[in-house]
matplotlib code that plots the C-alpha trace (Angstrom):
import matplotlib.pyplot as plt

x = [104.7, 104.6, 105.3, 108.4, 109.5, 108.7, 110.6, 113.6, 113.8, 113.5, 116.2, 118.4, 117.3, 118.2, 121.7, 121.8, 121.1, 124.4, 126.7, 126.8, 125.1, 122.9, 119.0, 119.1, 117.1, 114.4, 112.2, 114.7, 117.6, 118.9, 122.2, 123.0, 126.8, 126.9, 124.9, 124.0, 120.2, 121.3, 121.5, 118.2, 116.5, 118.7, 117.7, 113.8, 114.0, 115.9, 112.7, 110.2, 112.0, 111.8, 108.0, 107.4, 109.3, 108.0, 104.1, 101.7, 98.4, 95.9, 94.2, 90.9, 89.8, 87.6, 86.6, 83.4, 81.4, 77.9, 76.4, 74.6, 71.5, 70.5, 72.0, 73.2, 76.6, 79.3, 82.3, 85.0, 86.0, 83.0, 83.1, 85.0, 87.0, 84.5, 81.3, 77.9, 76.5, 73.2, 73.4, 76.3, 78.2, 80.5, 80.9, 81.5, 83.8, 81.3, 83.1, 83.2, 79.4, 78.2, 80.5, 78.5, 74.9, 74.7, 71.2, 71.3, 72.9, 70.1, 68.1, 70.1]
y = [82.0, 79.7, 82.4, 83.4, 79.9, 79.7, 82.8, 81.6, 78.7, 80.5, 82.8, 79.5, 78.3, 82.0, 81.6, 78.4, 79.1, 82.1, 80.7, 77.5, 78.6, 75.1, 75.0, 71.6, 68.9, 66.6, 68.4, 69.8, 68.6, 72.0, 73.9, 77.6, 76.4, 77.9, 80.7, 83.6, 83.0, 82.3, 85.7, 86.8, 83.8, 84.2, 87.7, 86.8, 84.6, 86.6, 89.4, 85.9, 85.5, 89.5, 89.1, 86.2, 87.1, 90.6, 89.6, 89.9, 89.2, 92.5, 90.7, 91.5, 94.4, 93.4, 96.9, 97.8, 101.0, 102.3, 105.8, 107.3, 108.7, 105.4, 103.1, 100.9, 98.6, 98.9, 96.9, 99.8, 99.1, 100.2, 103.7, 106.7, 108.5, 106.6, 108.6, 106.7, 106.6, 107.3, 110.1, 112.0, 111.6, 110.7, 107.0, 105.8, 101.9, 99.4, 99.1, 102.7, 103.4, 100.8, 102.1, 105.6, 103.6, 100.7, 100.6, 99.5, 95.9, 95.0, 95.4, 92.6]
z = [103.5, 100.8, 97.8, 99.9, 100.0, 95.7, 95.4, 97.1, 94.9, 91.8, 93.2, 93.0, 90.0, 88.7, 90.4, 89.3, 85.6, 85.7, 87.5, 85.7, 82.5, 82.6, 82.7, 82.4, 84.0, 84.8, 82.5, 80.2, 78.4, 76.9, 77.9, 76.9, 76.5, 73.0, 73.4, 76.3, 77.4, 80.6, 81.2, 80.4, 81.9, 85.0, 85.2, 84.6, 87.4, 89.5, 88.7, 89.7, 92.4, 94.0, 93.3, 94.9, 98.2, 98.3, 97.7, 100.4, 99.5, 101.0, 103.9, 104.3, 105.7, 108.5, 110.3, 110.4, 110.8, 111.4, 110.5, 113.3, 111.1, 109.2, 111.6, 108.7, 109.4, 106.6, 105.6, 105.9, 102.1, 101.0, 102.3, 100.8, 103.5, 105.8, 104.6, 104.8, 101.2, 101.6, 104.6, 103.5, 107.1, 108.5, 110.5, 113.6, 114.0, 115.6, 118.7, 119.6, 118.4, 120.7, 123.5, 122.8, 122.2, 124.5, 124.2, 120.5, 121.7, 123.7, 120.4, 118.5]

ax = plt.figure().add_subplot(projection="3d")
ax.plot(x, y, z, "-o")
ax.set_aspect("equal")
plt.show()
């Protein structure tokens, strides 16, 4: 929320910066009145801007899964395609292996 927010104020500042060809100030006291960088550094900020609204940060995948053979629990990033590393199979998701092996949760 609060890239999108930062993006939209760049977008702005980049509007800002070509429509009245003025960067200036509380931290700057410089104008592009006799020269065209405003439309570079309008277009840079425009480019900020589009990254900062379209950024979402990869949330954490938080599926789990647990081979059948070496009844090991896995973080699904860590699998390829799912496949246990040591047995060479495939995986079942946490939920749906204890759904098939209720007996398992009595051991935990």
């Amino acid at each position: 929320m609060i890239n999108k927010l930062i993006g939209i104020l760049l977008l702005f500042l980049g509007l800002k910066v070509l429509l009245l060809q003025d960067f200036s100030g509380q931290w700057s006291d410089y104008s592009f009145s006799n020269n065209y960088l405003f439309v570079p550094l309008s277009l840079l900020l425009f480019y900020i801007s589009y990254l900062f609204i379209r950024y979402n940060p990869k949330e954490i995948d938080e599926k789990f899964s647990k081979c059948k053979k070496c009844k090991k629990c896995y973080n699904y990033i860590e699998l390829k395609k799912g496949i246990c590393p040591k047995c060479n199979i495939e995986t079942i998701e946490i939920e749906d292996y204890y759904k098939k092996y209720p007996d398992e949760l009595k051991d935990i």
